[in-house]
N, C-alpha and C positions, 0 to 999 in steps of 0.2 A: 496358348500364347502367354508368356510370362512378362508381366506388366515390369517396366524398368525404372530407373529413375528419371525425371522432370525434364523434359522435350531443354536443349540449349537456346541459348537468344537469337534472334531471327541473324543477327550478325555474324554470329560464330556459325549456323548451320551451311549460310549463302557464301563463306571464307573460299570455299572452291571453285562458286559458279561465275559466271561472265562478270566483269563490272557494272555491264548494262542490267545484271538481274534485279527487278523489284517484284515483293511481295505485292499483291494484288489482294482485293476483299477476297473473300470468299474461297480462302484457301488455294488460290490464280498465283501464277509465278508468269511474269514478263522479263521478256530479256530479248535487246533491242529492240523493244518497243514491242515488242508481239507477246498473246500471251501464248502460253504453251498448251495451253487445251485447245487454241482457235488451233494452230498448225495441226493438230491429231486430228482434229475434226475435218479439216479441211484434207490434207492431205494421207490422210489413215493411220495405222500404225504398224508394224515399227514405222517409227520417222527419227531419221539422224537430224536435229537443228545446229546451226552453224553461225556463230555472232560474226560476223563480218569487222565491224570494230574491233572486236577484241583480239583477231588473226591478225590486223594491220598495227595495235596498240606493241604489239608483241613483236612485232620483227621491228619496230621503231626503237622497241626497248632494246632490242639485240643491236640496231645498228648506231644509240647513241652510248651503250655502253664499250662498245669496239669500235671507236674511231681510227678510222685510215687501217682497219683491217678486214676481209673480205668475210659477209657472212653469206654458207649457202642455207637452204632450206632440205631439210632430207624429206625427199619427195616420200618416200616409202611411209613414212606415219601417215599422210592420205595426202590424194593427186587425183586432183579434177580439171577441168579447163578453168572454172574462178579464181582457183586457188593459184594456178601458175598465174594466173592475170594480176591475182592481187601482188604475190611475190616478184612478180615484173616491175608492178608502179609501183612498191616501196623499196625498189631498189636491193634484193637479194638474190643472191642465183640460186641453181639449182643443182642438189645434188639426187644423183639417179641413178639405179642397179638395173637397167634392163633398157628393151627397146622398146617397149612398149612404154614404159614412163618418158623415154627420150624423146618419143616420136608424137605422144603427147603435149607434151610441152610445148615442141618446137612448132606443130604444128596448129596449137593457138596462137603461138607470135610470140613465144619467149626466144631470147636471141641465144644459140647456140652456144657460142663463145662465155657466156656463163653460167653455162651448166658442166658438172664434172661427174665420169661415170667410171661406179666402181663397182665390187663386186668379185667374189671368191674364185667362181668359174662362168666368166663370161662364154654368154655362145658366140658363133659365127654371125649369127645376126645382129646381135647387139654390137660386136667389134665394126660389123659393117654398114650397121644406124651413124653410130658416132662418126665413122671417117666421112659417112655420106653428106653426113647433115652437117659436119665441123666442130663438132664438141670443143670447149675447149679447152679439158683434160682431160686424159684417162689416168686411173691409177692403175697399175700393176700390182698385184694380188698373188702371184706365181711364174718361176723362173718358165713355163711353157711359153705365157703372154707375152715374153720378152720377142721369139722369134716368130710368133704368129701375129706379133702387130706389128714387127718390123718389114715381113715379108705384105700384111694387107696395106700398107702406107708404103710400099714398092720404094725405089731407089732413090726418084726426084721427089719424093713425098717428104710432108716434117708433121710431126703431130707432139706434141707435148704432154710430157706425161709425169708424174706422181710415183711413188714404190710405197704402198702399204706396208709398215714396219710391227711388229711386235717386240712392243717394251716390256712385257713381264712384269705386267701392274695388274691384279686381280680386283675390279671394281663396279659394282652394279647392282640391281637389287635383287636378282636373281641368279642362279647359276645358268641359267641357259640364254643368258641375257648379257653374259662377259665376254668379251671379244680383245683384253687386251692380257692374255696370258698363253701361252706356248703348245696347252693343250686345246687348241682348239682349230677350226679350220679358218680362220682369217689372217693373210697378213705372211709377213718373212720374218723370222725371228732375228734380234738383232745381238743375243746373247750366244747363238752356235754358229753365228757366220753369217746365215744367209741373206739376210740382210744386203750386209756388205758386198758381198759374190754378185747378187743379182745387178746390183748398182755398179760393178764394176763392167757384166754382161751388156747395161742401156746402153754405158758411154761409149762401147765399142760398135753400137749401131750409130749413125753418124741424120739417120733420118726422123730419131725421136730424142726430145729435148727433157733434159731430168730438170721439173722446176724446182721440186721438194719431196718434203717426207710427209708421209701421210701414217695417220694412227687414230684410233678409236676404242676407247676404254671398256664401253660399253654402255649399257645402258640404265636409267633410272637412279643416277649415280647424283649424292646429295649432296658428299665434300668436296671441298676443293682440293682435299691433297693428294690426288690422286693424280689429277691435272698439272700441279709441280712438281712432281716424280716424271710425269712424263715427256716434259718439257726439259728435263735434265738431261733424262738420258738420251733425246733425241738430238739435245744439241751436241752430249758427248759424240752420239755418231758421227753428228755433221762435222765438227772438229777431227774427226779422223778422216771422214775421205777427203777434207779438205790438207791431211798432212799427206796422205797418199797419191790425192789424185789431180791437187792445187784446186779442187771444187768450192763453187760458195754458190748454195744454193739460197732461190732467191723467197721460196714459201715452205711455209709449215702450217698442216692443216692438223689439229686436234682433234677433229673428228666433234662428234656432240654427245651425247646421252644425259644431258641435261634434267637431272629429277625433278618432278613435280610432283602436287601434292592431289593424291583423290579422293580423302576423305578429309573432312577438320581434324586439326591438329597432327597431318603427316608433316614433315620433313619437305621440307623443299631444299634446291640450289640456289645459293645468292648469289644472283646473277652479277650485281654490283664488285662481290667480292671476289666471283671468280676473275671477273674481268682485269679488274685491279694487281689483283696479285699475279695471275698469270704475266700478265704485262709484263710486271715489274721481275718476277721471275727471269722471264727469254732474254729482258734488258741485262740482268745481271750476267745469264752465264753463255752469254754472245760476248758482255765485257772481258769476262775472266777469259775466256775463248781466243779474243782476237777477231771474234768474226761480225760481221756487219748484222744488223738486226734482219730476220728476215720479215717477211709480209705474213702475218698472223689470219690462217681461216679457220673459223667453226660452222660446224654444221647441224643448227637445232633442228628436230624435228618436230618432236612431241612437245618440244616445251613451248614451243609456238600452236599448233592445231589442239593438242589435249585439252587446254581449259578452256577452249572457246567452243567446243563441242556437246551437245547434250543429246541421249538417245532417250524417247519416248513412247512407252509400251503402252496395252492394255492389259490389265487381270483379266484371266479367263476363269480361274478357278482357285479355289482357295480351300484348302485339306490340314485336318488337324490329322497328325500321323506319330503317336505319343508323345514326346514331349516337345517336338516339331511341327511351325505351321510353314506349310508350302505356300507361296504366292504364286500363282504362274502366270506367266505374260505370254504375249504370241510373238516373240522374238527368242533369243537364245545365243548357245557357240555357233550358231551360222551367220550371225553378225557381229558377235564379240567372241571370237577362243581365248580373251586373253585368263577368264577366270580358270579353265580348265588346262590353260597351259601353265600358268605362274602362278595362279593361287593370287592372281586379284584381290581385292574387295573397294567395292563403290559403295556409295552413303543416296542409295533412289530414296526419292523424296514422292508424296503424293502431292499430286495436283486436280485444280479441277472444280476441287469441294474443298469447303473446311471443315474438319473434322476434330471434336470435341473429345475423344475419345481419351481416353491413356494411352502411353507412349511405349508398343510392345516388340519383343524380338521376335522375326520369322527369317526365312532363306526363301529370298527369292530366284525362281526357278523357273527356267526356257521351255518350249514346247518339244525339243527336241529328244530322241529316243537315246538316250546317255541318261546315267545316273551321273555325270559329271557336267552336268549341261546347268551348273550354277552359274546366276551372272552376281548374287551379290547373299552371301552368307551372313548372318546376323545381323539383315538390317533393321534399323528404328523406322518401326512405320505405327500410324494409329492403329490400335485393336478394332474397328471396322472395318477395316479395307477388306474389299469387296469385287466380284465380278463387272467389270464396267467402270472401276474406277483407271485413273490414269498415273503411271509410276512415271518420274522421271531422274533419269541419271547423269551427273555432272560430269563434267571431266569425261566427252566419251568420243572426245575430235580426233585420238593419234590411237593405231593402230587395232580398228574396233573394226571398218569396211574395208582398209586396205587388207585385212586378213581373213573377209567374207569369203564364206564355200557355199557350195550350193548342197550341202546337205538336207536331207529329205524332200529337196526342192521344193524350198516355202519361199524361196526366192529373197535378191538383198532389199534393204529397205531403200527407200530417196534421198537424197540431201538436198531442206532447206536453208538457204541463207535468210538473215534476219538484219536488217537494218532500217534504221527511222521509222520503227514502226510500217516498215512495209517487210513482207516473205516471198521468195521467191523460190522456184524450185531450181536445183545445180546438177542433179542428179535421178531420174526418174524411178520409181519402181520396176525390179527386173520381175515381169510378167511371166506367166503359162507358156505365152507364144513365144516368148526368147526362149525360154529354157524347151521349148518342144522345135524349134525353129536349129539348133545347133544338134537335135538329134537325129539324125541325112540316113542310117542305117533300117533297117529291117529284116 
């Protein structure tokens, strides 16, 4: 283990974690009021912890930076019953790809009417969640959706819908994380026509209402100029099927992929600034336009759940293997694929104990049967860390349990919520008996 330079100030290190985070004696990290070794002890390990403040501080920020514009919440960075409850009372809807996230939501008590469901190739059952339950929009994602929601919402039916657009803006911090360029499966292109075509296909069904244009750049995306490229050319569209079709559509949803930051000193999105400018942006070229402003929605995900999030392991073992030391924990890619999809890296911290040691590089590593089963490559932990001691990871709220498998069936971990110094559990640990309880063959 190669000794580094001099551990940063306790301010710079905590820059990622809750605002509720304080250092504790004893090498203890609190955050809402709990510390994080009581929750492993109490509730085992892995344990996903959840700041409850910090998820509601966050959509408050979203909705005083977007005044009189619609924010939803993209369910798919994680969806629980707390979590639609909290996004209920602080007044955001929701955005949802599937039936299972619809049928969740609605069936804790979020109101249908502000939730909006999208998605590349809806099934039959998701198209017949939302008519059922009253969604209240669908996007269309492909010219087939056009006559198979026309035909499921029958003759006297009206359901209102969205046309997912591709502007041809490559933005994200990943390649497999871009969703607003030509070569990929989301969306109608708005550069070879289709676009256009499909929108001319809605208004000829007379039982689904076109509110707006829908788009999404993609994700973990830190500037803002991405977002007024896109805001351009969306209004260009809108300006034309309003010369074609005398249309003035009344919303335009931007989609979200809002970057955050998970290590000190990444890059984050200014939320301030996006707001600001985007604004000022749709105001200008609705002016040049002629056309009325329309109703401005974003759809954060991660940038609301990720920083409120913290997942905490146990070392089982610890291997010097040349000039690599392995830490390994008893979690891994069946709770987080994101290191092995995108090439991650998170800043775990030890908790628990204080430790006096020198400040050294190792890669910490899952229990899982993959040589790509890293969850955090060179991180800064003391040169004693040891079997028994406790890792924890910031920033681990948005897309860490929404993308759990049940590989090697070690099963997902819990989520506890944390606030006032009280924990509560949201999520229970998935057991032996569930994962032997859904295997019905022999």
């Amino acid at each position: 283990m190669t000794t580094v330079h001099e551990p940063a100030t306790t301010a710079a290190c905590l820059s990622v974690w809750p605002a509720s985070t304080t250092e504790r004696p004893l090498g203890e990290l609190g955050v809402g009021g709990v510390a994080l070794a009581e929750v492993a002890d109490r509730f085992g390990t892995p344990v996903y912890v959840l700041d409850e403040a910090e998820v509601r501080d966050r959509c408050r920020a979203y909705r005083d930076a977007f005044p009189g514009s619609e924010v939803l919440y993209a369910a798919k960075a994680f969806l629980c019953r707390a979590m639609a409850h909290w996004m209920d009372e602080e007044g955001l809807g929701l955005d949802v790809c599937s039936a299972g996230e619809l049928e969740l939501a609605v069936t804790t008590g979020f109101p249908p009417e502000r939730i909006v469901l999208h998605g590349n190739a809806k099934s039959p059952r998701d198209l017949d969640a939302a008519l059922r339950l009253g969604v209240g929009r669908i996007v269309i994602d492909s010219p087939a959706e056009i006559a198979r929601l026309a035909a499921a919402v029958g003759p006297d039916g009206h359901q209102k819908v969205m046309v997912r657009v591709v502007p041809g803006i490559s933005a994200g911090g990943h390649e497999k994380i871009r969703t607003g360029t030509d070569d990929q499966k989301f969306g109608l292109s708005i550069a070879d026509g289709y676009a256009a075509h499909a929108i001319a296909r809605i208004l000829d069904q007379p039982q689904l209402e076109l509110t707006g244009l829908h788009c999404h750049l993609g994700s973990q995306i830190t500037g803002v100029k991405p977002y007024l490229v896109a805001v351009r050319r969306l209004v260009g569209l809108m300006t034309r099927l309003h010369e074609q079709h005398g249309l003035v559509l009344p919303e335009l949803d931007l989609g979200g992929g809002h970057g955050i930051a998970y290590r000190p000193g990444d890059e984050a999105l200014d939320l301030t600034a996006l707001a600001r400018r985007v604004r000022a942006e749709l105001t200008d070229a609705c002016a040049t336009a002629g056309l009325p402003v329309p109703r401005l929605i974003i759809e954060p995900g991660r940038a609301v759940a990720g920083p409120a999030g913290i997942a905490v392991y146990r070392v089982l073992s610890v291997k010097h293997t040349g000039h690599t030391v392995f830490v390994a924990v008893d979690g891994g890619m069946s709770d987080n694929p994101r290191p092995a999809l995108y090439g991650v890296r998170y800043a775990p911290r030890l908790i628990g104990r204080h430790s006096t040691a020198a400040t050294a590089r190792a890669t910490v590593v899952g229990r899982h049967c993959e040589a790509g089963d890293v969850l955090a490559a060179d991180a800064d932990l003391p040169a004693d860390v040891r079997p028994g001691d406790h890792l924890a990871v910031p920033v681990a709220g948005a897309y860490h349990l929404s993308m759990a498998s049940g590989y090697n069936l070690v099963g997902r971990p819990p989520v506890v919520a944390v606030r006032d110094g009280l924990a509560r559990l949201l999520v229970r640990r998935e057991s032996l008996e569930d994962i032997r309880s859904r295997d019905v063959g022999l």
